[in-house]
N, CA, C and O atoms as a printed pandas DataFrame, in Angstrom:
     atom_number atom_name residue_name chain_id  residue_number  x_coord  y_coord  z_coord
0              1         N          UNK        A               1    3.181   38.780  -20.188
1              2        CA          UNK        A               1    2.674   37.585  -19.551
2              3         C          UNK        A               1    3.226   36.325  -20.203
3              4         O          UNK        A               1    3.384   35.367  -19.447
4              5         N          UNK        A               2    3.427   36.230  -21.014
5              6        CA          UNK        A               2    4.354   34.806  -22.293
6              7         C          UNK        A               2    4.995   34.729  -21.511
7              8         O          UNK        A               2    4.915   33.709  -20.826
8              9         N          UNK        A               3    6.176   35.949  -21.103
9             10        CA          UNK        A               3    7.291   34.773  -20.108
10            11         C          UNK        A               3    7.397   34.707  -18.824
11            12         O          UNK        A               3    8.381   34.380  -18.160
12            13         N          UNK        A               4    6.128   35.097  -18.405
13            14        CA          UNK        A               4    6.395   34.588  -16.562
14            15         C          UNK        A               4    6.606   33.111  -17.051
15            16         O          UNK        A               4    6.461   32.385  -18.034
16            17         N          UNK        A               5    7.174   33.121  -15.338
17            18        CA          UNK        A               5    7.834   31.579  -15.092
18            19         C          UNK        A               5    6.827   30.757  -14.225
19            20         O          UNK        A               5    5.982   31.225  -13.461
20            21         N          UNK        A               6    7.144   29.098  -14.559
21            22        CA          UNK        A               6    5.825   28.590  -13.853
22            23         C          UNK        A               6    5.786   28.615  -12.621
23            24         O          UNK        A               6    6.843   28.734  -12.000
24            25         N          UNK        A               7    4.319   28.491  -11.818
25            26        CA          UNK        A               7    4.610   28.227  -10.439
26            27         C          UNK        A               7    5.363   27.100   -9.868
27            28         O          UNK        A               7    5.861   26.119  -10.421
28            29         N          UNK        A               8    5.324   27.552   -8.332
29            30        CA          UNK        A               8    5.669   26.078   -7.628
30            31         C          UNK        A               8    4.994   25.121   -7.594
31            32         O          UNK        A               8    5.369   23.971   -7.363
32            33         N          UNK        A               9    3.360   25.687   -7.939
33            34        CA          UNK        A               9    2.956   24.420   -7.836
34            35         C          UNK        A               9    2.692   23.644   -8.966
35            36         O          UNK        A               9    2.090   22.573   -9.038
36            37         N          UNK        A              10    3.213   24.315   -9.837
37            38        CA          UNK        A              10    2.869   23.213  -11.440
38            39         C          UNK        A              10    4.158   22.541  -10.972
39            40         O          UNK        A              10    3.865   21.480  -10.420
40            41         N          UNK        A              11    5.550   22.772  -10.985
41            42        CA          UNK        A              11    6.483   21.949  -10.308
42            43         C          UNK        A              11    6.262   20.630   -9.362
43            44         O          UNK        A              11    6.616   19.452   -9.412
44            45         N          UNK        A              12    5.470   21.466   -8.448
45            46        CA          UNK        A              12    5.007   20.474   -7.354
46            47         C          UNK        A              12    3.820   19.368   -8.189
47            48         O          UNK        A              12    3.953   18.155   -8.027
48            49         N          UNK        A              13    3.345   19.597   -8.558
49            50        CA          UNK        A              13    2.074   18.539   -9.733
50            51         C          UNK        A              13    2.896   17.647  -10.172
51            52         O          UNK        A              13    2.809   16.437   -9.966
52            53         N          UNK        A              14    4.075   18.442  -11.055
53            54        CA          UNK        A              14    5.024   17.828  -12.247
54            55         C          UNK        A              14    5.538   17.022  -11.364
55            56         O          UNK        A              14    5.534   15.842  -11.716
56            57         N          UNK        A              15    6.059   17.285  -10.154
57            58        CA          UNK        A              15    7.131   16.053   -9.430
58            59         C          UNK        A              15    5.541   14.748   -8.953
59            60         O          UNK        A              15    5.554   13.558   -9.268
60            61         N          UNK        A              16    4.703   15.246   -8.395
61            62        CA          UNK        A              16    3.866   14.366   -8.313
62            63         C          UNK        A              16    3.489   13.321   -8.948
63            64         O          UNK        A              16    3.320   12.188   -8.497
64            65         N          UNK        A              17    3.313   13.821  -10.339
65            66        CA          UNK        A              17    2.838   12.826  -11.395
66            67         C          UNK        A              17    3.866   12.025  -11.774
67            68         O          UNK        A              17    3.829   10.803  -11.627
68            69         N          UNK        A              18    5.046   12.782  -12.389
69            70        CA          UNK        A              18    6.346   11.783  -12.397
70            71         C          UNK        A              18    6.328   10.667  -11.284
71            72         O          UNK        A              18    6.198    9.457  -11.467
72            73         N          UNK        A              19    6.499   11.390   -9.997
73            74        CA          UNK        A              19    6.354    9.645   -8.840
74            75         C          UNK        A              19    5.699    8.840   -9.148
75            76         O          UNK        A              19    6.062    7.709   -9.468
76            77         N          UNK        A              20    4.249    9.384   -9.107
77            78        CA          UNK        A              20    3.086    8.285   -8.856
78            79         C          UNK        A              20    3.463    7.872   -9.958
79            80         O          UNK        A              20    3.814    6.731   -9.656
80            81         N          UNK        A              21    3.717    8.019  -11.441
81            82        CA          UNK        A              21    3.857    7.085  -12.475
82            83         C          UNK        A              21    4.875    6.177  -12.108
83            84         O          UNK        A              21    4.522    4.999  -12.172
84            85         N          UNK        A              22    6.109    6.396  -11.720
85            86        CA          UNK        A              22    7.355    5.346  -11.252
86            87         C          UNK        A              22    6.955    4.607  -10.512
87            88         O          UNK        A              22    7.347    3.447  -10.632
88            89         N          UNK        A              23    6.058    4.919   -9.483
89            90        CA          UNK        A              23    5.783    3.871   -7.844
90            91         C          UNK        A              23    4.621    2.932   -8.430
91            92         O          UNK        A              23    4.518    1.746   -8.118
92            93         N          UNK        A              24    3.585    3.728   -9.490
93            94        CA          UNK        A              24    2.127    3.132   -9.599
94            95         C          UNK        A              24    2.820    2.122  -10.809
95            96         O          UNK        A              24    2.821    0.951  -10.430
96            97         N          UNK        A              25    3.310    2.281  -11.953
97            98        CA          UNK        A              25    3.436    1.366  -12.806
98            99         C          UNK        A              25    3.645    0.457  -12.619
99           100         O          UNK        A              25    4.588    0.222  -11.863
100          101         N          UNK        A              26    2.871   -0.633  -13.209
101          102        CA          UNK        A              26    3.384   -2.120  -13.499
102          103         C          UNK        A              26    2.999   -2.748  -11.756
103          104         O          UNK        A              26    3.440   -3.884  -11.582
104          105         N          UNK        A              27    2.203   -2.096  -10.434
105          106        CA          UNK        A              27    2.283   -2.852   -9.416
106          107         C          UNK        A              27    2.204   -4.628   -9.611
107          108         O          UNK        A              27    2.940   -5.504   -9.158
108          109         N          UNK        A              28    0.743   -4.722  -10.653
109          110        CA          UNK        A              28    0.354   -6.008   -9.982
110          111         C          UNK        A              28    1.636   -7.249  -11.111
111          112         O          UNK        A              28    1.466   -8.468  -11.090
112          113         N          UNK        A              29    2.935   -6.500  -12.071
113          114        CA          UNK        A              29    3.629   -7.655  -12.225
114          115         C          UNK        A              29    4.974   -7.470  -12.343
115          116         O          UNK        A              29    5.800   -8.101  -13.003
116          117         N          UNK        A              30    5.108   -6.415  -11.536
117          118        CA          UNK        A              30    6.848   -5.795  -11.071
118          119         C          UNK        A              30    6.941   -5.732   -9.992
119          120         O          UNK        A              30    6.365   -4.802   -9.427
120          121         N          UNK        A              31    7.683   -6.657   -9.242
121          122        CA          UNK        A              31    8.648   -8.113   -9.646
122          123         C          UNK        A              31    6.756   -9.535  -10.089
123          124         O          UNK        A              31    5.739   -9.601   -9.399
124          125         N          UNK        A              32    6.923   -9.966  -10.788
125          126        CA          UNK        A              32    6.413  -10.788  -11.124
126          127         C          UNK        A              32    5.304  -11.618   -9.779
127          128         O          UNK        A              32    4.081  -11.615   -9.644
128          129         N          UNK        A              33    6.431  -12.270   -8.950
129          130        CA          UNK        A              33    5.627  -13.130   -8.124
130          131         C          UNK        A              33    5.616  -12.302   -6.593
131          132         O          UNK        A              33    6.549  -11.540   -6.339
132          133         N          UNK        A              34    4.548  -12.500   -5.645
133          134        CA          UNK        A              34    4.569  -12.101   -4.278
134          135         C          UNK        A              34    5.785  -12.332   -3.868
135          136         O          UNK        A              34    6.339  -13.179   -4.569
136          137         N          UNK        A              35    6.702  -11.750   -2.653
137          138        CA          UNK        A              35    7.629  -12.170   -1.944
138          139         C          UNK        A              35    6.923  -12.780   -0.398
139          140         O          UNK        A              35    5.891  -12.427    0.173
140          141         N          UNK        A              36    8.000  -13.882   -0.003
141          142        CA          UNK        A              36    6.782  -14.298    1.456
142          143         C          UNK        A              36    6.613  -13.332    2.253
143          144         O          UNK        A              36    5.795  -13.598    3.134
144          145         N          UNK        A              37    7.121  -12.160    2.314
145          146        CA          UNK        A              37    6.362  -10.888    3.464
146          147         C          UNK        A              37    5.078  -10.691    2.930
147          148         O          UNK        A              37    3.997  -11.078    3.375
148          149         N          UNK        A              38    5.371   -9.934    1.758
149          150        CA          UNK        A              38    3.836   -9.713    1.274
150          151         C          UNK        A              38    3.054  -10.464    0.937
151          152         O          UNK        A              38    1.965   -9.947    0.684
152          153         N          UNK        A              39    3.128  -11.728    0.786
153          154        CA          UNK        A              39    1.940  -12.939    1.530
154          155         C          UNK        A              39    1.704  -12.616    2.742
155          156         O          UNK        A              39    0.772  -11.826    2.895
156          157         N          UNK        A              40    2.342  -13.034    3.821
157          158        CA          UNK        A              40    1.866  -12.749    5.154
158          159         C          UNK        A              40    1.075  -12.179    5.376
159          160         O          UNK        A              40    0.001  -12.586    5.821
160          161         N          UNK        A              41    1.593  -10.253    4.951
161          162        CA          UNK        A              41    0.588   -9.190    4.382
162          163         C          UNK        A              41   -0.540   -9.240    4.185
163          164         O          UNK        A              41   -1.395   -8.612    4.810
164          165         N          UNK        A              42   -0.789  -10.258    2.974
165          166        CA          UNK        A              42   -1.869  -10.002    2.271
166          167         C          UNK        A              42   -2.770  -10.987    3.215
167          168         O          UNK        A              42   -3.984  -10.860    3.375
168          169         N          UNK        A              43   -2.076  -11.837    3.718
169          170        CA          UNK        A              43   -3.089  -12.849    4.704
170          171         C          UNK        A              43   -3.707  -12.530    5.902
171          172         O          UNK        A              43   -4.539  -13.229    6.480
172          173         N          UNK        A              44   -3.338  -11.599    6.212
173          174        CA          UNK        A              44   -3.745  -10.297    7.277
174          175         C          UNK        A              44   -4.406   -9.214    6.892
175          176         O          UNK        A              44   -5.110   -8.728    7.778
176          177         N          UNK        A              45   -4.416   -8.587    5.702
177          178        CA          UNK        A              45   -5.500   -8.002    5.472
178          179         C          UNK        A              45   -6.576   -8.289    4.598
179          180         O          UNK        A              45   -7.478   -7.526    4.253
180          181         N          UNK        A              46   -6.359   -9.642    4.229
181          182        CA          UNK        A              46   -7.581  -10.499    3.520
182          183         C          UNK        A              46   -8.475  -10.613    4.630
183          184         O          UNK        A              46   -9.623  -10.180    4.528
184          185         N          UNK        A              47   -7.954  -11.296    5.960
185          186        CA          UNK        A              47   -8.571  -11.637    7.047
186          187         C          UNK        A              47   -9.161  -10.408    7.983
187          188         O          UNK        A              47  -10.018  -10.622    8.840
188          189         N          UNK        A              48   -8.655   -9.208    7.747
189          190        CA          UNK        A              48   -9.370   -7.924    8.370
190          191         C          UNK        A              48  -10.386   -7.542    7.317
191          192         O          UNK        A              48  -11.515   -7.340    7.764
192          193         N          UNK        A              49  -10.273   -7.444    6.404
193          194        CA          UNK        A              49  -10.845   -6.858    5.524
194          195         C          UNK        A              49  -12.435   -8.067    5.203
195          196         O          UNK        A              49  -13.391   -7.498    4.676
196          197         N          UNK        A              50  -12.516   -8.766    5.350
197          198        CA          UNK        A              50  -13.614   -9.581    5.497
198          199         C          UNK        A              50  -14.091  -10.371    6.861
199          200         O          UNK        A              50  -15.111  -11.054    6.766
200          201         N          UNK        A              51  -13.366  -10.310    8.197
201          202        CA          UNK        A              51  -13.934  -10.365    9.279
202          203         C          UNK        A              51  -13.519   -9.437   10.323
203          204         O          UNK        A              51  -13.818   -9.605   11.505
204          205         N          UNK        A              52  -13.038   -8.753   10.017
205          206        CA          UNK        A              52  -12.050   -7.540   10.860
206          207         C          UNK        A              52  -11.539   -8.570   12.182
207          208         O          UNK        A              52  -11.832   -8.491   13.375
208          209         N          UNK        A              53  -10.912   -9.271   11.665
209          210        CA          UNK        A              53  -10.074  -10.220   12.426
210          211         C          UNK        A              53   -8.776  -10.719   12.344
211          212         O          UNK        A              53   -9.085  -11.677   11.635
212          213         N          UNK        A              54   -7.401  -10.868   12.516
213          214        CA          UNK        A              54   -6.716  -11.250   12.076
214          215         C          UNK        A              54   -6.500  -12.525   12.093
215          216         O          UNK        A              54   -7.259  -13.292   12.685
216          217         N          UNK        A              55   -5.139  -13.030   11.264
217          218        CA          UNK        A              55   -5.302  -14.533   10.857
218          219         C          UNK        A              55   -5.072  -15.736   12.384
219          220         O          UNK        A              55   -5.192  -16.962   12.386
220          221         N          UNK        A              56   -4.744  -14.882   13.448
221          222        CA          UNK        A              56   -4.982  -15.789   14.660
222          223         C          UNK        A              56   -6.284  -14.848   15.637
223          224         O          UNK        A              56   -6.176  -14.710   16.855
224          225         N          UNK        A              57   -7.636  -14.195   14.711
225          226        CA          UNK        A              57   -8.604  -14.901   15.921
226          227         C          UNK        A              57   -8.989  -13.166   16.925
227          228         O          UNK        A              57   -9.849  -13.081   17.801
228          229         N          UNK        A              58   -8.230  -12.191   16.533
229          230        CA          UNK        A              58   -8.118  -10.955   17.276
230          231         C          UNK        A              58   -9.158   -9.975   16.703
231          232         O          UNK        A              58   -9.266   -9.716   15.505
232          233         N          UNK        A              59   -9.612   -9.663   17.301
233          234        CA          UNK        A              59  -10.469   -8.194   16.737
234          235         C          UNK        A              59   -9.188   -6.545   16.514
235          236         O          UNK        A              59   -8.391   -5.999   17.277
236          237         N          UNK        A              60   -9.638   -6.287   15.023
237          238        CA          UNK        A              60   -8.565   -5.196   14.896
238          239         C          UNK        A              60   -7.818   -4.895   16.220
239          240         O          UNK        A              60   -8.089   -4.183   17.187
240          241         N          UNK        A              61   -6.772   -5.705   15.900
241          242        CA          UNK        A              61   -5.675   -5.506   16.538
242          243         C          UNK        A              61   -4.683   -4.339   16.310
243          244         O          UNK        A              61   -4.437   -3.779   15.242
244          245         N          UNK        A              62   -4.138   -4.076   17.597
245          246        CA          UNK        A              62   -3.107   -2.478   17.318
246          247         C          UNK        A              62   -1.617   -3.247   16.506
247          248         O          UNK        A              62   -1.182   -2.716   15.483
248          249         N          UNK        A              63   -1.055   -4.287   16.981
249          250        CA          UNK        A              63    0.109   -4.550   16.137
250          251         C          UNK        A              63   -0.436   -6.495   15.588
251          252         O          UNK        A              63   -0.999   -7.304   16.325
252          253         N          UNK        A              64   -0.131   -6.653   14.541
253          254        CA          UNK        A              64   -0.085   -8.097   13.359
254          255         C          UNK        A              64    1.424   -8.746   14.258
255          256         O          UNK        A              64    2.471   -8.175   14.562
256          257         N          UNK        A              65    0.916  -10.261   14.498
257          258        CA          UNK        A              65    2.171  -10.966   14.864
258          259         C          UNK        A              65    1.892  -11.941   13.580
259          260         O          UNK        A              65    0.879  -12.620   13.408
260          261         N          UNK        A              66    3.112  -11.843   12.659
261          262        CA          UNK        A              66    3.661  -12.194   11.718
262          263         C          UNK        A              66    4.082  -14.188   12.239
263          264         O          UNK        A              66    3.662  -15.279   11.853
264          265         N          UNK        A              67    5.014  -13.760   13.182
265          266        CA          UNK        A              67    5.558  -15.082   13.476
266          267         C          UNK        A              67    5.637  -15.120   14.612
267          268         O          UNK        A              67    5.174  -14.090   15.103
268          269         N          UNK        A              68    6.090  -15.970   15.499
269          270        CA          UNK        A              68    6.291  -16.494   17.117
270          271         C          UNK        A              68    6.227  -15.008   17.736
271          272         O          UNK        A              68    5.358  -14.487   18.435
272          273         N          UNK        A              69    7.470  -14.494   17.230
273          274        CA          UNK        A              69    8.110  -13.296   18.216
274          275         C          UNK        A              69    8.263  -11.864   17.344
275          276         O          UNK        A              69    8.935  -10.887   17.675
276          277         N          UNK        A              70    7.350  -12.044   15.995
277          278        CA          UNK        A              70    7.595  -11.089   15.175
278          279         C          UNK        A              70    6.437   -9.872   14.626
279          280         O          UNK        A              70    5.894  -10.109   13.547
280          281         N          UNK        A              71    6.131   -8.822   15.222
281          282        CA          UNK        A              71    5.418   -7.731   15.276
282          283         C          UNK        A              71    5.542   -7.077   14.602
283          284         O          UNK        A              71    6.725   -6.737   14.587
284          285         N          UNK        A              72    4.855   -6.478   13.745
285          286        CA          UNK        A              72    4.509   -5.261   13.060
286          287         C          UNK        A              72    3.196   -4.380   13.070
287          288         O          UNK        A              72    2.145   -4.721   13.613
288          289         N          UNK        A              73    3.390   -3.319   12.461
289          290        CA          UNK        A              73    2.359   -1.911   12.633
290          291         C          UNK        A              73    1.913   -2.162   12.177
291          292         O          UNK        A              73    2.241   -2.824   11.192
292          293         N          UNK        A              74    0.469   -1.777   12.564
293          294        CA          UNK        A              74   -1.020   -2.110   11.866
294          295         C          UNK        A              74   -1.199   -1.067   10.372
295          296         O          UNK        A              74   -2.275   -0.918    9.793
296          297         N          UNK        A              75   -0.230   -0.592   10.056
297          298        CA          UNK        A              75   -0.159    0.474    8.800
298          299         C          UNK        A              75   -0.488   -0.347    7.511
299          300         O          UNK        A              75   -1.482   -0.352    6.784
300          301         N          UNK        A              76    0.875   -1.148    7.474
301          302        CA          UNK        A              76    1.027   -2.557    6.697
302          303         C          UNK        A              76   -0.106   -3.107    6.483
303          304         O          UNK        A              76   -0.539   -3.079    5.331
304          305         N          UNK        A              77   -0.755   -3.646    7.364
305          306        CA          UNK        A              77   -2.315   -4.280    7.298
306          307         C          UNK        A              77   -3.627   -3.439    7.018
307          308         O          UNK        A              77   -4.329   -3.476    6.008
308          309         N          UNK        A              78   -3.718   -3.000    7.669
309          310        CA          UNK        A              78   -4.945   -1.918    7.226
310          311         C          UNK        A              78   -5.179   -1.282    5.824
311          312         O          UNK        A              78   -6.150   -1.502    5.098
312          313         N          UNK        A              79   -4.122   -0.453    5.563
313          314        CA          UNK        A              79   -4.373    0.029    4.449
314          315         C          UNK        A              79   -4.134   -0.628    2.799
315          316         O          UNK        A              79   -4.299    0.069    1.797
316          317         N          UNK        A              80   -3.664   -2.284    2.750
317          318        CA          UNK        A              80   -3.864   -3.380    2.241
318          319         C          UNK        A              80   -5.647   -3.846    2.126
319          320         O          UNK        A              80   -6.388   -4.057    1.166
320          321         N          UNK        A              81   -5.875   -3.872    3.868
321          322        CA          UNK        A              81   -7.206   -4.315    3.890
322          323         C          UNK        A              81   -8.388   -3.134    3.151
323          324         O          UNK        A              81   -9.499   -3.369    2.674
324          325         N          UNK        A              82   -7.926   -2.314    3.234
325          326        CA          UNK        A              82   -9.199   -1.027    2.928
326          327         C          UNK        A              82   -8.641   -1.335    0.880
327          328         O          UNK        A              82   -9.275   -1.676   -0.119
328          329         N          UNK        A              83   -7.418   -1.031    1.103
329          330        CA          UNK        A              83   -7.651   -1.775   -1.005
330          331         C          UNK        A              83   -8.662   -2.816   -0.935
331          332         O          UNK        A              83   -9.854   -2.664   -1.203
332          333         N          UNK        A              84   -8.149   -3.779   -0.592
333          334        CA          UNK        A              84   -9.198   -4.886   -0.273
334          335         C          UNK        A              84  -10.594   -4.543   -0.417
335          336         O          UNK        A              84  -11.053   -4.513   -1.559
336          337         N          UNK        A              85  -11.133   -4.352    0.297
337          338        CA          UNK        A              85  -12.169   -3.635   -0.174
338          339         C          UNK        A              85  -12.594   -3.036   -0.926
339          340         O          UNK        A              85  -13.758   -3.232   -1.275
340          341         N          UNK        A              86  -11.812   -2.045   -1.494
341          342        CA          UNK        A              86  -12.810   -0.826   -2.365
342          343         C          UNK        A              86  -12.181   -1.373   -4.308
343          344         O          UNK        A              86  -12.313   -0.791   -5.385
344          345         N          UNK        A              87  -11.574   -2.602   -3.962
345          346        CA          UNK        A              87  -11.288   -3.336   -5.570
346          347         C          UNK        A              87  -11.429   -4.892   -4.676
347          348         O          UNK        A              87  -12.203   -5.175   -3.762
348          349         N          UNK        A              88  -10.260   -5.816   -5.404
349          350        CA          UNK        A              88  -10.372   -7.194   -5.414
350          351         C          UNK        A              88   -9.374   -7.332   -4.512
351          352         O          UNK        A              88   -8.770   -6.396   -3.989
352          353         N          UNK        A              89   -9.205   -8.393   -4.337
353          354        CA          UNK        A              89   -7.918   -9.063   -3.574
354          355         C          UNK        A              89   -7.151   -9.172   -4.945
355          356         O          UNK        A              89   -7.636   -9.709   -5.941
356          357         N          UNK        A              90   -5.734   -8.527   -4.879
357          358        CA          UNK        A              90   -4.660   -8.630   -6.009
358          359         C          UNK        A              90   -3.672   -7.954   -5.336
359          360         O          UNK        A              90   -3.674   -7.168   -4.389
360          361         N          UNK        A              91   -2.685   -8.522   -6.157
361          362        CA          UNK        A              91   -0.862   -7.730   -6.130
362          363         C          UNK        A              91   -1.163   -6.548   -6.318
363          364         O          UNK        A              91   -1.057   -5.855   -5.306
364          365         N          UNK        A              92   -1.470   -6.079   -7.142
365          366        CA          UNK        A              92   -1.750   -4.235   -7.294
366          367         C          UNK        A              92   -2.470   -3.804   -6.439
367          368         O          UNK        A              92   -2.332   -2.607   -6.190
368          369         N          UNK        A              93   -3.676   -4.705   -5.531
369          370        CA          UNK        A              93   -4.060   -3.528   -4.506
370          371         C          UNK        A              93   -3.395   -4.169   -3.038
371          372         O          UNK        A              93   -3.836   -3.719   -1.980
372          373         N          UNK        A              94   -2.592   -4.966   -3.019
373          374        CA          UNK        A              94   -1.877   -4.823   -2.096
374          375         C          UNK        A              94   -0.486   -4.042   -1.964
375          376         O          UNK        A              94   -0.228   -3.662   -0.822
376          377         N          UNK        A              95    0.169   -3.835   -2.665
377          378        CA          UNK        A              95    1.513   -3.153   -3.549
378          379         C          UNK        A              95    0.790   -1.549   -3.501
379          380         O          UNK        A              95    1.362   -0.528   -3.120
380          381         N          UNK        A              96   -0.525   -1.654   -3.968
381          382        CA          UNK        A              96   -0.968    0.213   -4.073
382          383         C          UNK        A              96   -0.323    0.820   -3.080
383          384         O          UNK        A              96    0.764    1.396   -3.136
384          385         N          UNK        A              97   -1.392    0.596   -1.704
385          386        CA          UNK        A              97   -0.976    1.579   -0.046
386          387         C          UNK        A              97    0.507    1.754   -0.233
387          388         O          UNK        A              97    0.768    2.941   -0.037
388          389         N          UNK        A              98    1.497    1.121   -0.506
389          390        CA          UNK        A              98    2.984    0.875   -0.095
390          391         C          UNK        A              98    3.108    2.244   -1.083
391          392         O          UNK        A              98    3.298    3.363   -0.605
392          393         N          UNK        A              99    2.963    1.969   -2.629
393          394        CA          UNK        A              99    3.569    3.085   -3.173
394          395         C          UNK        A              99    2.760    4.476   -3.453
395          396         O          UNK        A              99    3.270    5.461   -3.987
396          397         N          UNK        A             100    1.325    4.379   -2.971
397          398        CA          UNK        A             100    1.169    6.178   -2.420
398          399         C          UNK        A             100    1.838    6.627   -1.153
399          400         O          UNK        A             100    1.864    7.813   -0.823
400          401         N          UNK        A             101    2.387    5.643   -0.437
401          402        CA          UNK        A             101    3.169    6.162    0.880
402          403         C          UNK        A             101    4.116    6.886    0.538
403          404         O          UNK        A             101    4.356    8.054    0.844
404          405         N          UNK        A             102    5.009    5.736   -0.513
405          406        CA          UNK        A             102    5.604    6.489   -1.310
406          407         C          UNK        A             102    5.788    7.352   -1.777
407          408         O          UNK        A             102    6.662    8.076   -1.301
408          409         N          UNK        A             103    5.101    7.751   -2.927
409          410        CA          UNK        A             103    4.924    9.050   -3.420
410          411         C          UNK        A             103    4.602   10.356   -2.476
411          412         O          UNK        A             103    4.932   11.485   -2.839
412          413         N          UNK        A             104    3.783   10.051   -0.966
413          414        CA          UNK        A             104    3.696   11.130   -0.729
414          415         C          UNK        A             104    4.582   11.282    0.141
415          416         O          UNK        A             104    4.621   12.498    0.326
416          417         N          UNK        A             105    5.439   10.716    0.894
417          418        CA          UNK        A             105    7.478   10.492    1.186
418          419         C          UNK        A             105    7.906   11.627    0.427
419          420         O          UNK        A             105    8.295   12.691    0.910
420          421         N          UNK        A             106    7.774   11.219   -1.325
421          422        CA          UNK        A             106    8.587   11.991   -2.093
422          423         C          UNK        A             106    8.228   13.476   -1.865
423          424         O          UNK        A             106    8.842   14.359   -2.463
């Protein structure tokens, strides 16, 4: 029994934990400052996440209009807004959702 070999799934753990440490480290100051998307972001699920409204006025909406003519998936927003919730409004729990997507990608 000493030399069986490990499973797949200690492998599978081992690659897990390695990600989540690369994706999770350092969210709320790597890169340092917000970029203006993820403002936008965060201004959309600040605004769901405390009136389930977005920042022009909609009840959970299926797609976020960013700008005039510019749409995105409610993925982006939502799961920002639910960090939102279950911690503070911050870079790390807006940055979180993005890199467990991540990790579970990997």
């Amino acid at each position: 029994m000493s030399g069986e070999r490990p499973r797949p799934r200690f492998w599978l753990a081992v690659l897990v934990a390695t990600t989540a440490f690369a994706y999770l480290f350092g969210l709320s100051w790597a890169p340092v400052h917000l970029h203006f998307d993820e403002i936008k972001f965060a201004e959309q699920a600040r605004s769901i996440s405390t009136t389930l409204r977005d920042v022009n006025g909609r009840f959970l909406p299926v797609y976020f209009q960013m700008e005039a003519s510019v749409w995105f998936h409610p993925l982006g927003v939502y799961l920002p807004a639910l960090a939102f919730k279950l911690s503070s409004v911050s870079a790390a729990a807006l940055r979180a959702p993005s890199a467990l997507l991540g990790v579970l990608d990997v």
